[in-house]
N, C-alpha and C positions, 0 to 999 in steps of 0.2 A: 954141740950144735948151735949155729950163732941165729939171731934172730933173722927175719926176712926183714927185707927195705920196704918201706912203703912204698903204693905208686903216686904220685900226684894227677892230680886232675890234668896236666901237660902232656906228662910221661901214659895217660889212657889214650890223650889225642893223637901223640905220635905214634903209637901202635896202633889205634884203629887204622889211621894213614896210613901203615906200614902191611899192615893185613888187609887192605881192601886198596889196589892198586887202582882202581878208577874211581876212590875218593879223594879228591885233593885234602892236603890239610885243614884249608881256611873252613873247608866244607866239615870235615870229622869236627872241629874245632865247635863251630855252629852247633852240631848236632848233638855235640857233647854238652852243651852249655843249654841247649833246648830242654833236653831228657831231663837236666839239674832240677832247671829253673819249675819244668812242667811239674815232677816231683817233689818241690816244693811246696808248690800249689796246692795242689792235691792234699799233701800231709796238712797243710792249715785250714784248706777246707772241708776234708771229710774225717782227717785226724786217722789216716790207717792208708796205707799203698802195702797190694800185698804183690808179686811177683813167684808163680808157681817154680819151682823148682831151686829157686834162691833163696827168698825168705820176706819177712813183711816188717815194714815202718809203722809204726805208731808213736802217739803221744803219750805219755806218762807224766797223772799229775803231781806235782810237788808243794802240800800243803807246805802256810809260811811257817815260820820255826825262829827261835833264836837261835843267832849263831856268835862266836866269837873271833875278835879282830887276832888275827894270830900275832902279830906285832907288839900289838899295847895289850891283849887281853880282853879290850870293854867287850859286852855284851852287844850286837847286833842284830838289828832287826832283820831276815829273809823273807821276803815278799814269796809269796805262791807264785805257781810258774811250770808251764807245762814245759818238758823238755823230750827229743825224740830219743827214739830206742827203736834199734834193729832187732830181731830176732832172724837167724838164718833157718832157711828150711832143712827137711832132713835130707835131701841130693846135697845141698851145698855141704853139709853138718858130713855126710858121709864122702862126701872127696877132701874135704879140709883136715877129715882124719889121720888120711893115710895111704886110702885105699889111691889113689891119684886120678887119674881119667878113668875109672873103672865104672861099667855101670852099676848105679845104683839101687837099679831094681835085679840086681843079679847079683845079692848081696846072698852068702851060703847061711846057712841055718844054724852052722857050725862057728860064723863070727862070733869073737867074746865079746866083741864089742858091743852096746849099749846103746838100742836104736829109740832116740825118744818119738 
């Protein structure tokens, strides 16, 4: 099984474009780059966007540490430093399994799979 392609931030625009015929692109494009930007926002200032049925952003911090040049070897100083982390919900966790568009709340009892 080969891996999937990523999509880019262009390749979401031209599909919203492509799925919603009375969006023009420049328009999809805008609103794509809003949502980014807004969600950016949000993560620096309240440090958590959660989105029901997808999943939620947050910040995770990263005390400093030594680290090492992998080149020369010396020892290096890593300054602290919050970095984001996604976490997916369980709808998103249960269609990225397998199950495909199925719904998720009509998941059998009889699943082996492992609903966190």
């Amino acid at each position: 099984m080969s891996s999937p392609q990523a999509m880019t931030k262009s390749e979401l625009i031209a599909r919203l474009a492509e799925r919603n015929p009375r969006l023009v692109a420049r328009d999809a494009d805008e609103a794509v780059k809003a949502i980014l930007d807004m969600m950016g926002a949000a993560l620096i200032q309240a440090g958590r966007i959660e989105i029901r049925g997808f999943g939620s952003f947050a910040l995770n911090y990263r005390p400093p540490r030594i680290g090492r040049n992998p080149k020369s070897g010396e020892r290096v100083q890593v300054p602290a430093k919050f970095v984001p982390h996604f976490k997916a919900g369980k709808e998103l966790r249960i269609r990225v399994d397998g199950s495909g568009g199925a719904d998720p709340h009509s998941a059998s009892q009889s699943d082996p799979r492992p609903v966190r």
